[in-house]
MIGUKOL-284892 format. One record per residue (C-alpha): residue in three letters; x, y, z. Coordinates in Angstrom, 3 decimals. Layout:
{aa: ALA, east: X, north: Y, up: Z} $
...
***
This chain:
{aa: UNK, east: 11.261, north: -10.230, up: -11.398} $
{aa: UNK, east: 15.014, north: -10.340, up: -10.556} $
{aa: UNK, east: 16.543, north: -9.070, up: -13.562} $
{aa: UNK, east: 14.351, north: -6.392, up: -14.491} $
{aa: UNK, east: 14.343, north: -4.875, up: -11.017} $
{aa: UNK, east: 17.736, north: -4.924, up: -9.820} $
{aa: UNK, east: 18.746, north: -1.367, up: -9.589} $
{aa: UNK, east: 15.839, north: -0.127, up: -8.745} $
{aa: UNK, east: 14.658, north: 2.165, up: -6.143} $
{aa: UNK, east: 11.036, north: 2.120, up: -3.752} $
{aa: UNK, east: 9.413, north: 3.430, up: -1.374} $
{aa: UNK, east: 6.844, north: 1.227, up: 0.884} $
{aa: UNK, east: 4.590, north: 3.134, up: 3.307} $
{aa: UNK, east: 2.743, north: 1.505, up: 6.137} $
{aa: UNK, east: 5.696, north: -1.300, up: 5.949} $
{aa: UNK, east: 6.644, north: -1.682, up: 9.581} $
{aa: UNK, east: 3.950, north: -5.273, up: 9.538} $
{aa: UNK, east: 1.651, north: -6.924, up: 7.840} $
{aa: UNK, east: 1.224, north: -6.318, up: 4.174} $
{aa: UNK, east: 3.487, north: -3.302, up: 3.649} $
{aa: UNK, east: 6.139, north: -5.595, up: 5.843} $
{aa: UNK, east: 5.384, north: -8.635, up: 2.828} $
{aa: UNK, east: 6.335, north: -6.117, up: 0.090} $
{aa: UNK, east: 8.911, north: -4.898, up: 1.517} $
{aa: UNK, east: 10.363, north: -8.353, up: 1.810} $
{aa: UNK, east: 9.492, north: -9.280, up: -1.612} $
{aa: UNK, east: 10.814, north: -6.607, up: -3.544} $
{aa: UNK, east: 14.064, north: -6.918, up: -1.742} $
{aa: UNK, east: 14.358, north: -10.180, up: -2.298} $
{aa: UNK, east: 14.075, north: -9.156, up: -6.280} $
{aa: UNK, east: 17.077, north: -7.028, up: -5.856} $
{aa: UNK, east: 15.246, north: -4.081, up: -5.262} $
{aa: UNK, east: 16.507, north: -1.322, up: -2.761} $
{aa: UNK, east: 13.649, north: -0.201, up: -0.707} $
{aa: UNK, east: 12.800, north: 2.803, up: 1.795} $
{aa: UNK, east: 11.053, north: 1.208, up: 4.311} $
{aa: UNK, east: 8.248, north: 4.282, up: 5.641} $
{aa: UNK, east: 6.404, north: 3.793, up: 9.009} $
{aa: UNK, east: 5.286, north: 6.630, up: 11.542} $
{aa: UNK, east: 6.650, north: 3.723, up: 13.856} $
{aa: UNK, east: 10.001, north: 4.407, up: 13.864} $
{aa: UNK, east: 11.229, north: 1.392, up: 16.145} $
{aa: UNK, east: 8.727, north: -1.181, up: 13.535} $
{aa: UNK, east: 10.968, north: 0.783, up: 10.779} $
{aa: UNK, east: 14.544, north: -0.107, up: 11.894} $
{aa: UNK, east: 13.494, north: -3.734, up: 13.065} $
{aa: UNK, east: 12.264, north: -4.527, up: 8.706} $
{aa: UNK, east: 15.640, north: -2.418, up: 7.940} $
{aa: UNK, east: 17.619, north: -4.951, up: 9.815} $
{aa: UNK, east: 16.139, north: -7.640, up: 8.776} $
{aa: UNK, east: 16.503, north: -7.000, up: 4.990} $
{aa: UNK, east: 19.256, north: -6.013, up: 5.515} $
{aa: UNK, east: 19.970, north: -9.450, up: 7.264} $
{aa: UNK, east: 18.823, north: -11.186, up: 4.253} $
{aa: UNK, east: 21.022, north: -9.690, up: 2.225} $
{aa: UNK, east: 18.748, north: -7.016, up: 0.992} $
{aa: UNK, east: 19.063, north: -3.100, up: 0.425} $
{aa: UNK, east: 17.168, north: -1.036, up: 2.552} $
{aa: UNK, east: 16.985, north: 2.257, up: 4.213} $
{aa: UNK, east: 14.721, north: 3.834, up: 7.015} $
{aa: UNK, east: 12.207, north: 6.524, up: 6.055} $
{aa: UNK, east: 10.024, north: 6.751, up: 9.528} $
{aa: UNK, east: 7.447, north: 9.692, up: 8.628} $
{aa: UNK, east: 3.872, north: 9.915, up: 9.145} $
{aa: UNK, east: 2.603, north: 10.478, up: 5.062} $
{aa: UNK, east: -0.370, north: 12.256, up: 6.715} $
{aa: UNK, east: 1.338, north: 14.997, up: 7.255} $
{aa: UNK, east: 2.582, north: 16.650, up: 4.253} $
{aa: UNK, east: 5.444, north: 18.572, up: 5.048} $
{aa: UNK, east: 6.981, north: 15.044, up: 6.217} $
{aa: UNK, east: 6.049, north: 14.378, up: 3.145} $
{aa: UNK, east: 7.893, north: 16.245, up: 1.148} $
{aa: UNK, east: 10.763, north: 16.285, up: 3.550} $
{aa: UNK, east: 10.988, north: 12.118, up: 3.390} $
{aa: UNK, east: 10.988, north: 12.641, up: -0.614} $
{aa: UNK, east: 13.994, north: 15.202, up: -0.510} $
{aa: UNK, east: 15.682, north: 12.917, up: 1.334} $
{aa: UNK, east: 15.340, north: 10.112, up: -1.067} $
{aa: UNK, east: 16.075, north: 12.475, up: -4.258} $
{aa: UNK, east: 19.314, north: 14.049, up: -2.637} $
{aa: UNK, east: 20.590, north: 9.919, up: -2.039} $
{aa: UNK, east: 19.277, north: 8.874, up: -5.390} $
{aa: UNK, east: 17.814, north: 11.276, up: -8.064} $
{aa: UNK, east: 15.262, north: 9.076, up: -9.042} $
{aa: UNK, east: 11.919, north: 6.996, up: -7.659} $
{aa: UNK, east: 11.428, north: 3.771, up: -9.688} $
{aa: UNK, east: 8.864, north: 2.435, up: -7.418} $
{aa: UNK, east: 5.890, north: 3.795, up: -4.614} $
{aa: UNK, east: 3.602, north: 1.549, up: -2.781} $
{aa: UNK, east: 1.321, north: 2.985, up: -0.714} $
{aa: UNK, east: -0.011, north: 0.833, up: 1.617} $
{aa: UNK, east: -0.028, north: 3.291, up: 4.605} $
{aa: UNK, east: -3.704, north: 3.001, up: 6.338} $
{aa: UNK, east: -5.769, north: 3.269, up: 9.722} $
{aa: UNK, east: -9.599, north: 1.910, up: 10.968} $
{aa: UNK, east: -11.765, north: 3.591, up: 13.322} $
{aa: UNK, east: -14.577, north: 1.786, up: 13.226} $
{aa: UNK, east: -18.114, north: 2.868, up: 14.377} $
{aa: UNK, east: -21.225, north: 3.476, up: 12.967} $
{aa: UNK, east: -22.135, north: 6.610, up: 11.350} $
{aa: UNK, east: -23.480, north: 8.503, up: 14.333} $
{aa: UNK, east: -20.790, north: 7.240, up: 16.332} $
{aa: UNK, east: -18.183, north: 8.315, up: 13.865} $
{aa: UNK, east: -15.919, north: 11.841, up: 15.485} $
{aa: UNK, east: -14.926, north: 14.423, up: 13.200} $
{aa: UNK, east: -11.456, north: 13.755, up: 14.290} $
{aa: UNK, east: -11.965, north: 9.796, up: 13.531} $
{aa: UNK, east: -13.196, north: 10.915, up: 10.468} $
{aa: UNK, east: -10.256, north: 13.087, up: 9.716} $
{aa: UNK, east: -7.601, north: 10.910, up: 10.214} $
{aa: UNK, east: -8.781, north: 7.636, up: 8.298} $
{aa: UNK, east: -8.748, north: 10.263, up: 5.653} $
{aa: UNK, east: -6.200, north: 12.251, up: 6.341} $
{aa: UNK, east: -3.451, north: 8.897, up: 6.089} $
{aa: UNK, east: -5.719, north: 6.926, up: 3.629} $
{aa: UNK, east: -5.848, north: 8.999, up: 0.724} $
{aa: UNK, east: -4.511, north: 12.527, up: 1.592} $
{aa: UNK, east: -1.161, north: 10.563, up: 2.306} $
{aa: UNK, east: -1.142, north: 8.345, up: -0.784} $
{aa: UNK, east: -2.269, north: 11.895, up: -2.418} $
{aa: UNK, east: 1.009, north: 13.478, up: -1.111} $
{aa: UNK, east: 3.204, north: 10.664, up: -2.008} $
{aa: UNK, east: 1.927, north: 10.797, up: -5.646} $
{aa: UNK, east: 2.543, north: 13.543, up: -5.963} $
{aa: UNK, east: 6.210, north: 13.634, up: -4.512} $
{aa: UNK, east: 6.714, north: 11.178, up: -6.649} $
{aa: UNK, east: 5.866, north: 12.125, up: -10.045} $
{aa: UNK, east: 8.575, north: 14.171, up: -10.303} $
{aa: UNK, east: 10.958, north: 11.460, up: -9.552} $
{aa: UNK, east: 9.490, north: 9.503, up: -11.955} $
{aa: UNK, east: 9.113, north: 11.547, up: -14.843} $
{aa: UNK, east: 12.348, north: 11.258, up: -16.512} $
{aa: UNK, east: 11.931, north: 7.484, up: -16.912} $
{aa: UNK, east: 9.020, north: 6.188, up: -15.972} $
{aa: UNK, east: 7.643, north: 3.808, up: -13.029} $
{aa: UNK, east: 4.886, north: 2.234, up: -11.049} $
{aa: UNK, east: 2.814, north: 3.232, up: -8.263} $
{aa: UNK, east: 0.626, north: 0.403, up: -6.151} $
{aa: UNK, east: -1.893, north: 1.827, up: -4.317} $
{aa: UNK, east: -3.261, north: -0.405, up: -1.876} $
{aa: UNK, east: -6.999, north: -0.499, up: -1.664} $
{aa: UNK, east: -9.940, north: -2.877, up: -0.195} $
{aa: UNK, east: -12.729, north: -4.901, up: -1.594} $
{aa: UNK, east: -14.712, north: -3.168, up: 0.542} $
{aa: UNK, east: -15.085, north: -0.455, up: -1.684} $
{aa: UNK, east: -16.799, north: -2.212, up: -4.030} $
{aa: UNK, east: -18.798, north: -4.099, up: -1.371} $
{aa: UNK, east: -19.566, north: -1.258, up: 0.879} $
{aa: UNK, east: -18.559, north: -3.344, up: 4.174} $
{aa: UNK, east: -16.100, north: -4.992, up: 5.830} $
{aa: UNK, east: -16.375, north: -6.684, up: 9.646} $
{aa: UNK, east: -18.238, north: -4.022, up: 11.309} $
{aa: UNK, east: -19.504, north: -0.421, up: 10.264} $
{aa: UNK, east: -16.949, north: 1.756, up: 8.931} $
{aa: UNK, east: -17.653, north: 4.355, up: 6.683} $
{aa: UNK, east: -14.595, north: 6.194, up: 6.669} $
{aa: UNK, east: -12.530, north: 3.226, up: 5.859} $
{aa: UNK, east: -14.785, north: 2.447, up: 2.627} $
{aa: UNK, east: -14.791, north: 6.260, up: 1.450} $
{aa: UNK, east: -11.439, north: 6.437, up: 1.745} $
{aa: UNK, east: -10.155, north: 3.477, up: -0.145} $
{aa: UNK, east: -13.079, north: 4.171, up: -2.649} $
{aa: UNK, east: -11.463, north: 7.605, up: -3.229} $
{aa: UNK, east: -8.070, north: 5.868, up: -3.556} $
{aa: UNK, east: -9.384, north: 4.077, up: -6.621} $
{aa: UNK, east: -10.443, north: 6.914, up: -7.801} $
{aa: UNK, east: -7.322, north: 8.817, up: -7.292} $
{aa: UNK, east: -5.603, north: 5.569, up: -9.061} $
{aa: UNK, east: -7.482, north: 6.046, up: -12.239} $
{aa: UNK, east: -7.236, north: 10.175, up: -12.527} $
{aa: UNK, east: -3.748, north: 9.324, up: -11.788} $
{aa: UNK, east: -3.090, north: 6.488, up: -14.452} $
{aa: UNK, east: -4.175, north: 9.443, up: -16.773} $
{aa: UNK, east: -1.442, north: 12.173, up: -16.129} $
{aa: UNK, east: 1.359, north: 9.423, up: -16.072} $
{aa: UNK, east: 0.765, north: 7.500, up: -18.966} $
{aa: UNK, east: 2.045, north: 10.220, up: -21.124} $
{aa: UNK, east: 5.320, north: 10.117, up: -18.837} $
{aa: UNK, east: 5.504, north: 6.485, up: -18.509} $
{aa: UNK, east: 4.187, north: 6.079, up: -15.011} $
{aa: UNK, east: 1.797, north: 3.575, up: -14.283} $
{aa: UNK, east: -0.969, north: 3.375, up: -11.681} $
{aa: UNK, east: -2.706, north: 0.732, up: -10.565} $
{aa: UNK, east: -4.605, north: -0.582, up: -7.253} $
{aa: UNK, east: -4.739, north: -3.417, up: -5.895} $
{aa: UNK, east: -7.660, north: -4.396, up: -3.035} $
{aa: UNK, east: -7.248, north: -7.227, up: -0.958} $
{aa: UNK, east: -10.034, north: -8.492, up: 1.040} $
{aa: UNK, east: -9.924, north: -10.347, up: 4.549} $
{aa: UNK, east: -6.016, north: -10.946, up: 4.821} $
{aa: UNK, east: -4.483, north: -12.794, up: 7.343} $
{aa: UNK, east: -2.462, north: -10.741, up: 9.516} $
{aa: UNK, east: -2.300, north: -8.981, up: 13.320} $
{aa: UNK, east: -5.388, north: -6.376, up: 12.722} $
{aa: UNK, east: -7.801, north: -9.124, up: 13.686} $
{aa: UNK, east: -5.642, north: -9.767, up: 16.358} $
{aa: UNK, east: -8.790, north: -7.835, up: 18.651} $
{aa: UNK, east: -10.747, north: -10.608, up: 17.210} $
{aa: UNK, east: -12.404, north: -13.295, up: 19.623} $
{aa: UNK, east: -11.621, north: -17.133, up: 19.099} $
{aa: UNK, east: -15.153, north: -17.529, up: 17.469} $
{aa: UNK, east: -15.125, north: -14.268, up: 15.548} $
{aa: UNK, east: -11.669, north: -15.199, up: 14.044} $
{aa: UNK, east: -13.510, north: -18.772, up: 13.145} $
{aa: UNK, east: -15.902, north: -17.216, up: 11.183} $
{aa: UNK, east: -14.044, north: -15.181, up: 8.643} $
{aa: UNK, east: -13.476, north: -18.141, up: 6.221} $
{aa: UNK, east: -17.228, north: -18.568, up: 5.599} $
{aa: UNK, east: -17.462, north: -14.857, up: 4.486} $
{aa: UNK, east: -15.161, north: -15.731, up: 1.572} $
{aa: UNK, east: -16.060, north: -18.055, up: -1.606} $
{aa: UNK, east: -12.010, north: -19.951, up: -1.327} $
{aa: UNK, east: -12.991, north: -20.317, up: 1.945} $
{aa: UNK, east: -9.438, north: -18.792, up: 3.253} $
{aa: UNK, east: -7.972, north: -15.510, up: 3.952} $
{aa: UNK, east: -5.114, north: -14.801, up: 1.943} $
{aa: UNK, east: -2.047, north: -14.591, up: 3.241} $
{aa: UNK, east: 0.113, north: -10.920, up: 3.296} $
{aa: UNK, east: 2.869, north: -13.077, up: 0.749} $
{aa: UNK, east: -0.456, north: -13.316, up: -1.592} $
{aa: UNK, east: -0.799, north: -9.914, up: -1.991} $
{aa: UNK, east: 2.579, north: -8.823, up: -2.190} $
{aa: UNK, east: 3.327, north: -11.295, up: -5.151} $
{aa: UNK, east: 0.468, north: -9.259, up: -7.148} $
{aa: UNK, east: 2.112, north: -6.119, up: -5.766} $
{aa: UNK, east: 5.075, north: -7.015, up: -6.737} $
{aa: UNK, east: 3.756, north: -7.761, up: -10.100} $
{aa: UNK, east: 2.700, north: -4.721, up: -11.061} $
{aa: UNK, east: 5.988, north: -3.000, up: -10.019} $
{aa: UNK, east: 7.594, north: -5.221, up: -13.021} $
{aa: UNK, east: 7.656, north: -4.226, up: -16.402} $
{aa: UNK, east: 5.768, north: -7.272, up: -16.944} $
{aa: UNK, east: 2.839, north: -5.163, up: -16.418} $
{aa: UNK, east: 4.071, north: -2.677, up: -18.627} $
{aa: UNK, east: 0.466, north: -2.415, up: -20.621} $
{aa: UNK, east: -1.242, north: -2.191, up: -17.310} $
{aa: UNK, east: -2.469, north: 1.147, up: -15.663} $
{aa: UNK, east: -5.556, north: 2.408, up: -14.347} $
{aa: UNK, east: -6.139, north: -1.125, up: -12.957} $
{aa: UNK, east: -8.011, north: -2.590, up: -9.956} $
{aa: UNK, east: -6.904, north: -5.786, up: -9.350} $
{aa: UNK, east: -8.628, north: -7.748, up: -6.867} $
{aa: UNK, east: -7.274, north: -10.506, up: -4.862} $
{aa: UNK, east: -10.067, north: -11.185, up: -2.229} $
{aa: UNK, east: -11.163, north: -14.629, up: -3.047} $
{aa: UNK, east: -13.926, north: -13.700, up: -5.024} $
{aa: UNK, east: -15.832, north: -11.810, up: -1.916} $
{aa: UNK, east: -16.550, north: -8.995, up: -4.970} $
{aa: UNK, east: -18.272, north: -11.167, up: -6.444} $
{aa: UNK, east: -20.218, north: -12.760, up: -3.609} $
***
C-alpha cells in the first residue's frame, strides 16, 4: 500500500478508538496523511500525538459530522490546507438500544442523525474534493443489516447502517463517472471497548454466535479498509464487503 498512497490525503470520522482509531493507524503507517475527526476532541489530539509519535502525518478535525454546518466547516478547513480529498472513511456511529416501543424519538434521531445523515454530509463534502482526480470512500457498515440483529434489539442501529449501504451503492453510481469509488464494508462482532458494558458471561458467549468462532480484531477490519482505499481496488465500487466471520451466512 506504501507506494501508491504516499501523498495522499484522508479523512477518518469516529477515529478517536476502536475501529476508526485502527484505520487511522493503518493508513498512516502507509504514508498517508490523515485528519483524524471525533466530536471528542481530547480522544482526537491523544491519536494525533500518537501518529504523530510514530512518525506519521496527522492533523485534528474534532467536529460532530451530525451536524452539518460542522460539516461543511471541517471540509473548508481541509480544502483551504490542501485542495484536494484523496480519501473519506466514515466510520462515525452511535447505539441506543431498546426495543421498538422503548425506542424515543430523540434516540431515534440521533442514531440517524450521525449514522447516515453524517456519512450523507461527508459525501457529499467530499465529492467535490474528489472530482478532479478521483478517490475512495469506505463507509463503514454492520452485518447486521443483512441479519436484522445484533446483541439486543436495536432497530435504529440496523436501519441506519442498512440505509448506509444503500447510500454506498446510489453513491458508487454518481462517482464512477468521476473516478470516485464507493464501497462498504460491515464488520460483525469486533473486538473492541463497546462491549466493555458486557458481563463476564455475556462477553463469553459472543464467540459461539460466530462460525470462526472469534471476533475479529479492529486491525482486521482496517486492513480491508485500508484495501479499498488502494488503487488495488481500482475495479471495485458499489461493494459490500463483509468481514464478520461468516455470521451472514449463519
Amino acid at each position: 500500500m506504501k507506494s501508491d498512497s504516499a501523498s495522499k490525503i484522508a479523512l477518518v470520522t469516529g477515529a478517536g478508538r476502536g475501529i476508526g482509531r485502527a484505520i487511522a493507524r493503518q493508513l498512516v503507517q502507509a504514508g498517508v496523511t490523515v485528519y483524524v475527526n471525533d466530536i471528542n476532541a481530547e480522544a482526537v489530539r491523544d491519536v494525533v500525538h500518537e501518529l504523530i509519535a510514530a512518525e506519521g502525518k496527522a492533523f485534528p478535525a474534532a467536529a460532530d459530522i451530525a451536524n452539518a454546518a460542522e460539516v461543511t466547516a471541517l471540509f473548508a478547513i481541509i480544502a483551504a490546507r490542501t485542495g484536494r480529498l484523496d480519501m473519506l472513511v466514515n466510520n462515525a456511529a452511535i447505539s441506543h438500544p431498546a426495543a421498538l416501543s422503548e425506542i424515543s424519538d430523540d434516540d431515534w434521531q440521533a442514531v440517524l442523525s450521525v449514522n447516515l445523515s453524517g456519512a450523507f454530509y461527508c459525501c457529499r463534502a467530499a465529492f467535490p474534493l474528489m472530482q478532479t482526480h478521483g478517490g475512495r470512500i469506505i463507509n463503514l457498515s454492520s452485518v447486521s443489516a443483512y441479519t436484522g440483529k445484533v446483541l439486543s434489539n436495536n432497530a435504529a442501529y440496523i436501519a441506519a447502517k442498512a440505509g448506509l449501504d444503500g447510500l454506498t451503492r446510489a453513491l458508487s453510481r454518481e462517482g464512477a463517472p468521476l473516478g470516485i469509488a464507493v464501497n462498504s464494508v460491515a464488520p460483525g462482532i469486533v473486538e473492541t471497548d463497546i462491549h466493555a458494558h458486557l458481563s463476564a458471561e455475556q462477553r463469553a458467549l459472543l464467540p459461539s454466535l460466530i462460525p470462526t468462532d472469534r471476533l475479529a480484531t479492529a486491525e482486521e477490519v482496517a486492513e480491508v479498509v485500508c484495501f479499498l482505499a488502494t488503487a488495488a481496488s481500482s475495479q471495485l465500487t458499489g461493494q459490500i464487503i463483509h468481514v464478520n466471520g461468516g455470521m451472514y451466512f449463519a
